[in-house]
N, C-alpha and C positions, 0 to 999 in steps of 0.2 A: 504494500500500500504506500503510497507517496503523499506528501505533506497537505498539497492541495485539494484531498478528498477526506480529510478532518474535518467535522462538522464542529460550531463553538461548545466548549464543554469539554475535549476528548483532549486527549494528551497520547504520546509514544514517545518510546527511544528513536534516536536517528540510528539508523544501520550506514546508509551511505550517502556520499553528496556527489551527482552525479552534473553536466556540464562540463567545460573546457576552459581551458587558459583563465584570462579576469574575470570570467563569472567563478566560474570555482573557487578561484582564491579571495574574492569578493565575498563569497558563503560565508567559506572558513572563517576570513577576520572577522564576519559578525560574530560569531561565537557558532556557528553550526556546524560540529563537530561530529562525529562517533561517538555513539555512549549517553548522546548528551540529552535529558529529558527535555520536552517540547509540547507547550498545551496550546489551542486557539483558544484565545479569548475572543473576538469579534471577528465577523466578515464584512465588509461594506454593502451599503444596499445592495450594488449594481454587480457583487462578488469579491470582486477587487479593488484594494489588495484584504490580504486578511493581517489578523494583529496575532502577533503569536507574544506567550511570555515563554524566557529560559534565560538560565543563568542569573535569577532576580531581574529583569530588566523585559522592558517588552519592547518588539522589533516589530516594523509594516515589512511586509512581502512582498509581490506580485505573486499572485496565480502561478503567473509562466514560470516563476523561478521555483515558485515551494514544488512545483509538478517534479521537479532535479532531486527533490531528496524523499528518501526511502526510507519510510516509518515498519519501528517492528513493536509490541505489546501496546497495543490501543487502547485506554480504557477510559470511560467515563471518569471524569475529574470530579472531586465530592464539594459539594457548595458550601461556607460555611453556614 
């Protein structure tokens, strides 16, 4: 499963960061790594981008980019 078929609420591991040259290492700097936990918090109306939190901090995405990285244990995220 890849990043951009997370509905808000669901979190996963990243398994991998898939694209080429400045985008991939464009990924990486943000912090999206291997390993690294990763929830949606919000979509935009219109889809895009979506809001992820990780690493304490929350990042905007494009669609077309979160589609590059490979989610592994999906789970519903618990509200407080």
């Amino acid at each position: 499963m890849t990043l951009d078929q997370l509905k808000p609420g669901e979190g996963g591991v990243i398994t991998s960061i898939g694209g080429e040259g400045a985008l991939r290492r464009h990924l990486l700097d943000m912090g999206l790594t291997p390993k690294t936990y990763v929830e949606v918090r919000k979509v935009a109306p219109m889809g895009d981008p979506i809001e992820l939190f990780l690493r304490s901090y929350v990042l905007s995405l494009r669609k077309d980019d979160a589609a590059k990285i490979t989610i592994a244990e999906v789970k519903q995220v618990k509200k407080p």
